[in-house]
C-alpha positions as CSV (number, residue, x, y, z in Angstrom):
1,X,2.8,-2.9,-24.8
2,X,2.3,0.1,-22.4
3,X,2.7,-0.3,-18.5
4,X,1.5,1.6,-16.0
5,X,3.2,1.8,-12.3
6,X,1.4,0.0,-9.8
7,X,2.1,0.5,-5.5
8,X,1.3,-0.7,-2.5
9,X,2.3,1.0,0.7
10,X,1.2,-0.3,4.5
11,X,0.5,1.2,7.6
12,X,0.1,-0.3,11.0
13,X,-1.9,2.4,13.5
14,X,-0.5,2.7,16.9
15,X,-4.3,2.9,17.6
16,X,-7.6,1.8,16.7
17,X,-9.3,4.4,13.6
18,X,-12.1,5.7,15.8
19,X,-9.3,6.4,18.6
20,X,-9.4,10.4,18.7
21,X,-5.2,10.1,18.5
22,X,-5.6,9.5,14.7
23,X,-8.3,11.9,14.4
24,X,-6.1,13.9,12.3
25,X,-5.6,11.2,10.0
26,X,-8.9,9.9,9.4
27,X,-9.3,13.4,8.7
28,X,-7.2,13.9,6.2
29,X,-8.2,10.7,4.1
30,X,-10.9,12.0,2.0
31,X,-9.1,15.3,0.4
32,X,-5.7,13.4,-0.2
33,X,-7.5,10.6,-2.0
34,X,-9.5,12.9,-4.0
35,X,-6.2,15.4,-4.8
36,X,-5.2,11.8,-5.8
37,X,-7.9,11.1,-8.1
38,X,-7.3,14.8,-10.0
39,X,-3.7,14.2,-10.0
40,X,-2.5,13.6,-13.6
41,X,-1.2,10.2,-14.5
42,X,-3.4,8.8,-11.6
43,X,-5.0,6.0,-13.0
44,X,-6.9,4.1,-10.2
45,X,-6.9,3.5,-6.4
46,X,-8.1,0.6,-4.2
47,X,-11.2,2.0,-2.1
48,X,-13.0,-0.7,0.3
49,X,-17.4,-0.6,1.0
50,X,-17.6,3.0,2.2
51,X,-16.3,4.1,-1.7
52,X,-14.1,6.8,-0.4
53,X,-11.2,4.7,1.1
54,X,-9.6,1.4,1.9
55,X,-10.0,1.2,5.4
56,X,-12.6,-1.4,4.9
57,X,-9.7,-3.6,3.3
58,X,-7.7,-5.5,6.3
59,X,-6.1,-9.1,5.0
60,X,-3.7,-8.1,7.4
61,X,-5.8,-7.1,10.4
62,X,-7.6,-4.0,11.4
63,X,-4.4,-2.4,12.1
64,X,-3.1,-2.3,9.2
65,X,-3.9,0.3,6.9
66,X,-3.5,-0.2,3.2
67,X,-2.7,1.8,0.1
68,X,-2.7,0.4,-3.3
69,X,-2.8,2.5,-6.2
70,X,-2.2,2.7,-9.9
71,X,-0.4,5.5,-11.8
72,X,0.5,6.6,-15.9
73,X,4.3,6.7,-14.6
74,X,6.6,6.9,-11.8
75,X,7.3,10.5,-12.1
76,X,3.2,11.0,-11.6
77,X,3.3,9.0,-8.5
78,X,6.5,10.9,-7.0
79,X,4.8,14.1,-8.2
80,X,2.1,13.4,-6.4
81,X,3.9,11.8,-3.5
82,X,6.2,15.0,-2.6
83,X,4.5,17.8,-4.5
84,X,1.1,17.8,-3.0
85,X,-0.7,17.7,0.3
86,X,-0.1,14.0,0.6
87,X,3.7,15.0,2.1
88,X,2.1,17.1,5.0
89,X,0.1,13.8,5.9
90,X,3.5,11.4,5.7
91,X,5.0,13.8,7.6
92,X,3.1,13.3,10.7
93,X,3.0,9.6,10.2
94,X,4.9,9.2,13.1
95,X,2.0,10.2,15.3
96,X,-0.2,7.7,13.9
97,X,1.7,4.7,12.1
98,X,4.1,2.2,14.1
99,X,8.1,2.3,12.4
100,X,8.5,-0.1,9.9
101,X,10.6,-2.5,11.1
102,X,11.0,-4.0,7.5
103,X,10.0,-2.9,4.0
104,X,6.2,-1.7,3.9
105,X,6.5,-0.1,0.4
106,X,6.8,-2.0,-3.5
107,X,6.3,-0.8,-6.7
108,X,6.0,-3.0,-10.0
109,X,5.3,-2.6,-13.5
110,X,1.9,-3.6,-15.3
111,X,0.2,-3.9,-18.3
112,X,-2.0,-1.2,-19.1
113,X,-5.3,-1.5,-17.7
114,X,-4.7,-4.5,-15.4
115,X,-6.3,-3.7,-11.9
116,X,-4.0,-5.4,-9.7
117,X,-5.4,-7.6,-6.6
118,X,-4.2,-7.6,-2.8
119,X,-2.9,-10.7,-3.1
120,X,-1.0,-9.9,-6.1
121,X,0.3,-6.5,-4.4
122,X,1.0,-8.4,-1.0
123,X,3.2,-11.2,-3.3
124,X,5.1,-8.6,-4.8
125,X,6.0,-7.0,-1.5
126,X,6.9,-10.3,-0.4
127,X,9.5,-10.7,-3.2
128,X,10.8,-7.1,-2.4
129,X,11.6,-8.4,1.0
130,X,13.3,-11.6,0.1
131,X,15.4,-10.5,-2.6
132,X,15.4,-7.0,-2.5
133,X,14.6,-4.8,-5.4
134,X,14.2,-6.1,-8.8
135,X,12.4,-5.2,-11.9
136,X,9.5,-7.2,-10.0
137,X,9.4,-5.3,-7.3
138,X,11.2,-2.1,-6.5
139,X,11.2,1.5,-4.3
140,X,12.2,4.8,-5.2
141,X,15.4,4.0,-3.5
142,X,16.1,1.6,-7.0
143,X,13.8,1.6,-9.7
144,X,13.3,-0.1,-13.0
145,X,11.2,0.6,-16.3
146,X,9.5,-1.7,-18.0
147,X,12.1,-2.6,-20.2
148,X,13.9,-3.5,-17.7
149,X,11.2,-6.9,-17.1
150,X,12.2,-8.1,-20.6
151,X,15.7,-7.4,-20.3
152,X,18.1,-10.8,-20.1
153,X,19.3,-11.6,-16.6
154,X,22.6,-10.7,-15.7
């Protein structure tokens, strides 16, 4: 079976989007997703009514922003992560985006072609948090393959 890496990453804004303080960032949206989408190994990103990005999607309230994407592998998704314009953006975060005070970032493995849901991406976070990383969930920090998720339990 092939797998394909699957992320969700959240945000919460330190103000409202049509505040002019995250001007910058509301700015920058539409060229990062769309280096995103020529990116190789991206496979598909979550993008809310407007078409162009998720800010429309808020299970979590309007002041949170969230990312969820799907990528060939975890080396496309760190490529993209550190080697394009998407590291100037996560380097101003701090202007826009509140300090985590807990994990706000999981990865997991699945099966080619399966367009994962919120839900499933906010569950999966969720077990990240609980019991730290896993082949279920993970970060960069610690990863896994997917032959890791059939691998016996220790």
């Amino acid at each position: 079976m092939t797998f394909h890496l699957a992320q969700l990453n959240l945000a919460k804004l330190k103000y409202p989007l049509d505040d002019p303080r995250v001007k910058d960032f509301v700015d920058w949206l539409k060229p990062v997703n769309e280096t995103a989408e020529g990116w190789p190994g991206y496979v598909w990103r979550l993008v809310g009514e407007s078409g162009v990005d998720a800010t429309s999607v808020q299970p979590l309230g309007p002041e949170t922003i969230v990312n969820l994407t799907v990528w060939e592998s975890q080396e496309a998704l760190w490529d993209y992560v550190y080697r394009s314009g998407h590291l100037d953006v996560m380097r101003r975060r701090g202007e826009w985006f509140e300090r985590p005070r807990r994990p706000e970032q999981v990865m997991w493995w699945i099966p080619a072609g399966h367009i994962p849901t919120v839900d499933e991406a906010l569950e999966r976070l969720e077990m990240l948090r609980a019991d730290g990383p896993s082949p279920r969930a993970f970060t960069f920090r610690e990863t896994f393959t997917p032959a890791d998720l059939e691998a016996p339990a220790a």
